[in-house]
C-alpha positions in Angstrom: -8.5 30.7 187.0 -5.0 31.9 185.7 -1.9 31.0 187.8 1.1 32.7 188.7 2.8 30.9 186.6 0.7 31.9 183.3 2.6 35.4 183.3 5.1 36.1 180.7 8.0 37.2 183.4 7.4 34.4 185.1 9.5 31.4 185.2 9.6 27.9 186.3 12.2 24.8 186.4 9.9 22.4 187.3 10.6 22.8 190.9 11.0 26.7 191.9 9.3 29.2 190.7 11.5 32.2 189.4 8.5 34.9 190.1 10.4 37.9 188.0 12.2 36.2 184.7 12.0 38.9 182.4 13.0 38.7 178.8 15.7 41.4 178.5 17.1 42.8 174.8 19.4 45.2 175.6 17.5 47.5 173.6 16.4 50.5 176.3 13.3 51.6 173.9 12.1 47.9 173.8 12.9 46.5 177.5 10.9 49.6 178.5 7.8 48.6 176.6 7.9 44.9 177.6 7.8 46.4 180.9 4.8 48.1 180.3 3.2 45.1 178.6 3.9 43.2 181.7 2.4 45.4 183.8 -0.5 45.6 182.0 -1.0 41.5 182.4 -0.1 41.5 185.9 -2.8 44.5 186.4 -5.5 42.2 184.5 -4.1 39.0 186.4 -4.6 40.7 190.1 -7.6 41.9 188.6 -8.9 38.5 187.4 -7.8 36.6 190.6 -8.5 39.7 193.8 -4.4 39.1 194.6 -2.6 42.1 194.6 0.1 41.1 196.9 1.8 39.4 194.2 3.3 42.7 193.2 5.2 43.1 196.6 6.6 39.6 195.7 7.6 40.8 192.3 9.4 44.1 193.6 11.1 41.8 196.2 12.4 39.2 193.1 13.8 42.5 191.0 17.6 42.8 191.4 19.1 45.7 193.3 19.8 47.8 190.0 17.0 48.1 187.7 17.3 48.5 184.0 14.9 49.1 181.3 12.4 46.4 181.6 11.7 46.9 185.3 11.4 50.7 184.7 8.8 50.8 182.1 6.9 47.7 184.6 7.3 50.0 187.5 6.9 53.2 185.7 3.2 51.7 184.2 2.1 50.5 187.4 2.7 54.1 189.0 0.4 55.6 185.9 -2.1 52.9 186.7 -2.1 53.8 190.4 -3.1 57.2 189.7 -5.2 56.9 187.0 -2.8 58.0 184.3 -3.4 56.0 181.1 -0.7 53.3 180.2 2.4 54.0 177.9 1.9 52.6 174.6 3.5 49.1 174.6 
């Protein structure tokens, strides 16, 4: 079974577990599709593993102001909540 751990926005020092990492560019266009890819895995991981409060714990790690990459994550899990088809990532 896949661990928290084995997401892509997730990150670890060896002792805490940094539960919203993301890799950030700068680049509006391409934060907002890493996003989307993100939320596609974490969709397939509380899928895979019957978890879905994981994603409260995400929303909680985001900071205050959001930029690109937590829009298009937020934005595709929205779509996926009512049943609108993913972004293209």
């Amino acid at each position: 079974m896949r661990k928290i751990s084995d997401l892509p926005f997730v990150k670890t020092n060896g002792k805490e577990l940094h539960i919203w990492a993301p890799e950030v560019t700068g680049d509006y266009q391409k934060d907002c599709a890493t996003g989307n890819a993100y939320a596609a895995d974490l969709v397939k991981f509380m899928e895979e593993t019957g978890n879905p409060t994981v994603f409260a714990h995400i929303v909680k790690a985001m900071p205050a102001k959001t930029g690109a990459v937590e829009i298009g994550f937020l934005t595709a899990i929205a779509m996926k909540a009512v049943g609108l088809r993913y972004p293209a990532a």
